[in-house]
C-alpha positions as CSV (number, residue, x, y, z in Angstrom):
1,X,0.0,0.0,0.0
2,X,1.7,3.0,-1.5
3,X,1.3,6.5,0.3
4,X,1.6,10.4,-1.6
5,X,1.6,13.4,0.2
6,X,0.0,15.9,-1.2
7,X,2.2,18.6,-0.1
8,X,5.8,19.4,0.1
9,X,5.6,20.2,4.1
10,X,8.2,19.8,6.4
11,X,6.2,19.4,9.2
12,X,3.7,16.8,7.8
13,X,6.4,14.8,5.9
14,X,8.1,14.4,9.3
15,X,5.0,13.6,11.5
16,X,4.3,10.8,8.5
17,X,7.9,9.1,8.6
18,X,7.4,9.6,12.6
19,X,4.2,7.3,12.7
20,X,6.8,4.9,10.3
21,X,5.3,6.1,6.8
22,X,8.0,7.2,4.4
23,X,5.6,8.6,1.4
24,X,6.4,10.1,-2.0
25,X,5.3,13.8,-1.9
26,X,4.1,15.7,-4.8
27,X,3.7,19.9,-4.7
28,X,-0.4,20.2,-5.7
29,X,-0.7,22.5,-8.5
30,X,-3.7,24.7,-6.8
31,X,-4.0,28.8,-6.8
32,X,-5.2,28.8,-3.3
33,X,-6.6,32.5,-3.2
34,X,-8.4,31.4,-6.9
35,X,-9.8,28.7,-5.3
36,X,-11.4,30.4,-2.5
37,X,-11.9,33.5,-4.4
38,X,-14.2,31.2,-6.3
39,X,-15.9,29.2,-3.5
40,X,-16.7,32.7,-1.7
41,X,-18.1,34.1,-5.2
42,X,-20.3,30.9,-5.9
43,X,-21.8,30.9,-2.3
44,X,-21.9,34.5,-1.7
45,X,-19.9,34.2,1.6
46,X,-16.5,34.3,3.5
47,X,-15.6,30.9,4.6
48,X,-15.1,30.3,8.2
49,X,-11.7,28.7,8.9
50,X,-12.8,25.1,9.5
51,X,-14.6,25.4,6.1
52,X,-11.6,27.6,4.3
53,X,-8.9,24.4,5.2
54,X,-11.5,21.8,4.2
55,X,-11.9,23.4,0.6
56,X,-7.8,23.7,0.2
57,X,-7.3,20.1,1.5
58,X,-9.9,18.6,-0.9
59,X,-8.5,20.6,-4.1
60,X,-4.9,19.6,-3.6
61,X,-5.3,15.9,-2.6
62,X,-7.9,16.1,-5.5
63,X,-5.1,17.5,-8.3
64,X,-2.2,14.9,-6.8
65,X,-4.2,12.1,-7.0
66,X,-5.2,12.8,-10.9
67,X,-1.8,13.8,-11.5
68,X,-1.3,10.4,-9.9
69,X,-3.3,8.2,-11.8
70,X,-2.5,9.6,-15.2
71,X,1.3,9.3,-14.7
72,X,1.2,5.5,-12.6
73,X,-1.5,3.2,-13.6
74,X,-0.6,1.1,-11.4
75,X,-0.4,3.4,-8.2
76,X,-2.5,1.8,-5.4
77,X,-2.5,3.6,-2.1
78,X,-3.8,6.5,-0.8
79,X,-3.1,10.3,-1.3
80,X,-3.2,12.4,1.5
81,X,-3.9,16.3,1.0
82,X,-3.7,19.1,4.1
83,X,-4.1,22.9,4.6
84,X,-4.0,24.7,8.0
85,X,-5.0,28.2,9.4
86,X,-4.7,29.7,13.2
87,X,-7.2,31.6,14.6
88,X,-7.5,34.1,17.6
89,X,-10.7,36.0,18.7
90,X,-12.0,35.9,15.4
91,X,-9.1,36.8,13.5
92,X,-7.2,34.1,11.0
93,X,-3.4,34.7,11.2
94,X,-1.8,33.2,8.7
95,X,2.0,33.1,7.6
96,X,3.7,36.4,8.9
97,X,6.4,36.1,6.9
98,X,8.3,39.7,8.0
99,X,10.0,40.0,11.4
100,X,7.5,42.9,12.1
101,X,4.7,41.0,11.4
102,X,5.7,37.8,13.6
103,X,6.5,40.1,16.6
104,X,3.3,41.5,16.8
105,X,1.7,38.8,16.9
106,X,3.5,37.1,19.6
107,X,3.2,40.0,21.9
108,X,-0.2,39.9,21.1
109,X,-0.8,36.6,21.7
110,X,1.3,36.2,25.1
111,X,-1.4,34.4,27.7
112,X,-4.0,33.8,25.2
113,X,-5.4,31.0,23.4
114,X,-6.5,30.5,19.6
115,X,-7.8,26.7,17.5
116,X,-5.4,25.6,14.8
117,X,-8.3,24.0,12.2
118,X,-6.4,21.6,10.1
119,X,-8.5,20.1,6.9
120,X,-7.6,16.7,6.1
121,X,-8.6,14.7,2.4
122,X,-7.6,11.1,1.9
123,X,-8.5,9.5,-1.6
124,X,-8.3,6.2,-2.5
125,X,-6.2,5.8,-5.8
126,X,-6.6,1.8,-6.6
127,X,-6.3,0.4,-10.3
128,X,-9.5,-0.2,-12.4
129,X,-11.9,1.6,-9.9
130,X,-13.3,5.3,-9.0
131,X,-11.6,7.2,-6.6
132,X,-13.1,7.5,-3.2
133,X,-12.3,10.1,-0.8
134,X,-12.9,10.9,3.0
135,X,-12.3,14.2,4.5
136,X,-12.7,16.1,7.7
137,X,-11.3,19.0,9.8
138,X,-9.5,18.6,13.1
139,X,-9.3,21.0,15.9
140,X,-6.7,22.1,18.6
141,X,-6.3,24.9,21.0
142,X,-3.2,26.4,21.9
143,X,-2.6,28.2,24.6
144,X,0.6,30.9,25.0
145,X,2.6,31.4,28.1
146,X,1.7,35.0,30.1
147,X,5.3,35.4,30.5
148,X,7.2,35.2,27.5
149,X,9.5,38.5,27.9
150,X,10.4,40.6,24.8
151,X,13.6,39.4,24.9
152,X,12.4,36.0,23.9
153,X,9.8,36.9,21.6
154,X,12.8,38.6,19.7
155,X,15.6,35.9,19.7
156,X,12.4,33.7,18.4
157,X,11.9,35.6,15.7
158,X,15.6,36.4,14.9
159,X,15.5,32.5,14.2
160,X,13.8,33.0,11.0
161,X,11.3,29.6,12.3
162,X,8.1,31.6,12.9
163,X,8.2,33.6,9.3
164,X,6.7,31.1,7.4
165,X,4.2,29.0,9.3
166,X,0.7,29.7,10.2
167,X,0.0,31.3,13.3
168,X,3.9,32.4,13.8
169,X,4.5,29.5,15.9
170,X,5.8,26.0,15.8
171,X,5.2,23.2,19.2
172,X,8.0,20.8,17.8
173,X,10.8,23.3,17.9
174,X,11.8,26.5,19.2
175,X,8.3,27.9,19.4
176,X,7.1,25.0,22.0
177,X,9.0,26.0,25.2
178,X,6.7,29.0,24.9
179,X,3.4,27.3,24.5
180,X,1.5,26.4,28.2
181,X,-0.9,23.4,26.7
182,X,-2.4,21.9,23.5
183,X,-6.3,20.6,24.0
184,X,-6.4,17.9,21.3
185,X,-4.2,16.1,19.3
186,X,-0.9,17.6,19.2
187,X,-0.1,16.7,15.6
188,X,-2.9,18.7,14.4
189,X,-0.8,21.6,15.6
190,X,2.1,20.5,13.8
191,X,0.5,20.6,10.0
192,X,-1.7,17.1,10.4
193,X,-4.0,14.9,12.6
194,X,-2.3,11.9,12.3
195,X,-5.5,10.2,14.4
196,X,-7.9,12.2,12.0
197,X,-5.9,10.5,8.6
198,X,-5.5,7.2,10.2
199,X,-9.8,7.1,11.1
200,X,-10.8,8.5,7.4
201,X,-8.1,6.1,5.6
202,X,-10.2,3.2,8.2
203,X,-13.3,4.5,5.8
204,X,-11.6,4.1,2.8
205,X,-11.1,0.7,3.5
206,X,-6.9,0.7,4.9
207,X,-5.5,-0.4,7.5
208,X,-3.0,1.7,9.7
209,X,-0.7,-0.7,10.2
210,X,-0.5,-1.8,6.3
211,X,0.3,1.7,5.4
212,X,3.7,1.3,7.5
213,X,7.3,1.0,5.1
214,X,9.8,2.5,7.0
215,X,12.6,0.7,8.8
């Protein structure tokens, strides 16, 4: 049982070799503003956040895995798509991306707690028959340590680690000393619920354990 990643991620290539996957990844070809730009238009609405990451998810596991099956015939696994966005009182932070910008946001967030939604799609690629996908959203607070001085907040961002991921902050490096507790699955924070892929590739039919090809 063959795995692709949908995604060329770090975070969630590293969580997947963690859990003893070692998948091929492929970079989705998807214009993520078009593709919400579109959704919005169609339904005359902003997307909440839990909706936002669902749409993202679905459209890139959706391009990888008919990339997939046009290139390998004989590809049979599963492809595994993923988007992510922090939010705080309301407000969706996404990749600061300037020193500035990343600063801010951790003095502003010092002693306060926001939900990571991470969107999950998992479609079944299998020779001779339609593809089948399951998809859902997973959810995880974080909360921020009160007493994270100045000093730290700027050493942090002098790291260069906060600039490009979501929300400023990373639990499984230099950002996590600063973080007081995650409610619900940790990975979620990280880029992917490896619970929430492992239950939705259970409705596609795979087994956990089968998906396993690492050492």
């Amino acid at each position: 049982m063959q795995v692709f990643l949908a995604s060329t991620s770090p975070a969630r290539l590293m969580l997947l070799r963690q859990a003893g996957i070692e998948p091929r990844t492929m970079a989705p070809d998807v214009d993520e503003d078009a593709v919400i730009a579109e959704v919005q238009a169609a339904e005359g609405r902003l997307l909440p956040a839990d909706e936002h990451v669902l749409v993202l998810a679905r459209r890139k596991a959706a391009d990888v895995a008919s990339r997939v099956r046009a290139e390998q015939a004989d590809f049979d696994g599963i492809v595994i798509g993923g988007d992510s966005m922090f939010e705080i009182d309301g407000e969706i932070l996404g990749k600061p991306y300037t020193a500035e910008v990343a600063t801010r946001r951790w003095r502003a967030m010092r002693g306060r707690t926001g939900v990571l939604h991470s969107g999950h799609s998992v479609i079944r690629v299998h020779p001779g028959a339609e593809l089948r996908e399951a998809e859902a959203v997973a959810e995880a607070s974080v909360t921020f340590a009160a007493d994270v001085t100045d000093a730290e907040i700027a050493a942090y961002v002098a790291s260069g680690e906060p600039l490009q991921v979501a929300g400023a902050f990373t639990i499984d490096s230099l950002g996590g000393p600063f973080i007081d507790r995650v409610v619900g699955d940790p990975s979620t924070v990280v880029g992917m619920s490896l619970s929430t892929v492992r239950r939705l590739a259970g409705t596609l039919g795979v087994a956990w354990p089968d998906l396993w090809n690492r050492a």
